[in-house]
C-alpha positions in Angstrom: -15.4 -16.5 -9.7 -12.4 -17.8 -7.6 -10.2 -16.4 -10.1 -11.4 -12.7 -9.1 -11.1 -13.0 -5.5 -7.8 -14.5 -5.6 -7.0 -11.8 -7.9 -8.5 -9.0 -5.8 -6.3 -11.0 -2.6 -3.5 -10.4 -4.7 -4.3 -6.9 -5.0 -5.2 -5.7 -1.9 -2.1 -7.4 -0.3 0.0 -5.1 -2.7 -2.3 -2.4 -1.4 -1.5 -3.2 2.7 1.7 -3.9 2.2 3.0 -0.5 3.9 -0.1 -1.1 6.8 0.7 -4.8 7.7 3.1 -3.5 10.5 0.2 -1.5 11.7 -2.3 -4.5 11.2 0.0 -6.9 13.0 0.8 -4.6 15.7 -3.4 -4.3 16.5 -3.9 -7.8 16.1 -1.5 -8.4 18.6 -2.3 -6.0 20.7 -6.1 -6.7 21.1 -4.7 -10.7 21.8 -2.3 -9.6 24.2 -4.6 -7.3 26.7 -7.2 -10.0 26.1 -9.6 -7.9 24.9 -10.1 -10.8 22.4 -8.9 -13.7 20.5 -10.8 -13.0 17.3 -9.6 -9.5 16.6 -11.1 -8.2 12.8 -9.4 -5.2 11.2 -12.1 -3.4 9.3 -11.1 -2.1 6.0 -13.2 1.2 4.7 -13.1 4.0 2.2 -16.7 5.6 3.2 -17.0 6.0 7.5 -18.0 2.6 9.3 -19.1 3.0 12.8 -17.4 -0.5 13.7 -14.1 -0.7 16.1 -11.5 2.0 17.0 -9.9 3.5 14.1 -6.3 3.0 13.6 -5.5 4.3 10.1 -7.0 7.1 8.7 -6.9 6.8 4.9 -6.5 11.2 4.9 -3.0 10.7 6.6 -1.4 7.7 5.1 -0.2 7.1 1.8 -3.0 4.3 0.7 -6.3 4.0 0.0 -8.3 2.2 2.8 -9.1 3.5 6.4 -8.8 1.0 9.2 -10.8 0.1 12.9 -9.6 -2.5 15.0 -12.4 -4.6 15.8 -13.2 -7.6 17.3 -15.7 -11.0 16.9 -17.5 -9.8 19.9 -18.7 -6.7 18.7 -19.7 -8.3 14.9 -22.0 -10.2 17.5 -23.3 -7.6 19.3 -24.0 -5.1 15.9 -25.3 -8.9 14.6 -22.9 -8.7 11.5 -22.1 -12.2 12.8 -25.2 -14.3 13.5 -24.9 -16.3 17.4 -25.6 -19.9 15.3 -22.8 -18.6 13.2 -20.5 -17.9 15.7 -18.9 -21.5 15.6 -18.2 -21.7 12.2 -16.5 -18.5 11.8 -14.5 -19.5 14.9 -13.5 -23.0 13.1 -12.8 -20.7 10.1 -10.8 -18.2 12.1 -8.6 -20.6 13.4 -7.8 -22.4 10.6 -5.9 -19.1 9.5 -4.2 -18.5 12.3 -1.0 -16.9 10.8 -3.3 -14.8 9.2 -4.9 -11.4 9.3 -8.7 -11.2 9.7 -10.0 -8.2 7.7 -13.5 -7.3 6.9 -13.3 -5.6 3.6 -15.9 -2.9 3.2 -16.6 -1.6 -0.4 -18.4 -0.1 -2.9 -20.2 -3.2 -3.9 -20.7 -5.3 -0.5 -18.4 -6.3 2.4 -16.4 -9.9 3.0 -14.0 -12.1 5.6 -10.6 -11.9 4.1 -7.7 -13.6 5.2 -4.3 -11.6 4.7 -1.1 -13.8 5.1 0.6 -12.3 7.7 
């Protein structure tokens, strides 16, 4: 089972690698006008209605649409659950040269870290 997701990592980092400018450039930006220090870049291919798009899959050469989110409004839509709030923080910091990205697909959605 670790296998896969590594492998799907592996994947989907050959995927972004044309949006991690993009993805950086949000991150940063939601840190910097302290709008939050736990910014999440939602990754899609059907409509989410979480965050402020910043890629629109229709007008880039990829496959995934992306919002710029952050962990106060996966609280606020309860995505992320107030007694888990601490552990994801512990979890968030611990990658911290590291892109947060909640992967929406087909099949479920997940936390992934992409290396920066």
């Amino acid at each position: 089972m670790q296998d896969t997701k590594e492998q799907q990592l592996k994947v989907l980092q050959l995927e972004l690698k044309n949006y991690k400018p993009a993805l950086e450039q949000a991150v940063n930006t939601i840190i910097e006008k302290e709008v939050s220090n736990y910014p999440i870049m939602v990754l899609y291919q059907k409509p989410v209605e979480i965050g402020l798009q910043v890629i629109d899959r229709e007008k880039v050469a990829g496959n995934w649409s992306v919002n710029a989110s952050t962990m106060e409004e996966f609280m606020a839509r309860q995505l992320i659950q107030e007694e888990k709030v601490e552990s994801f923080k512990s979890l968030y910091e611990s990658h911290k040269d590291h892109i947060c990205i909640f992967l929406v697909t087909e099949v479920g959605a997940d936390f992934v870290f992409l290396p920066r």
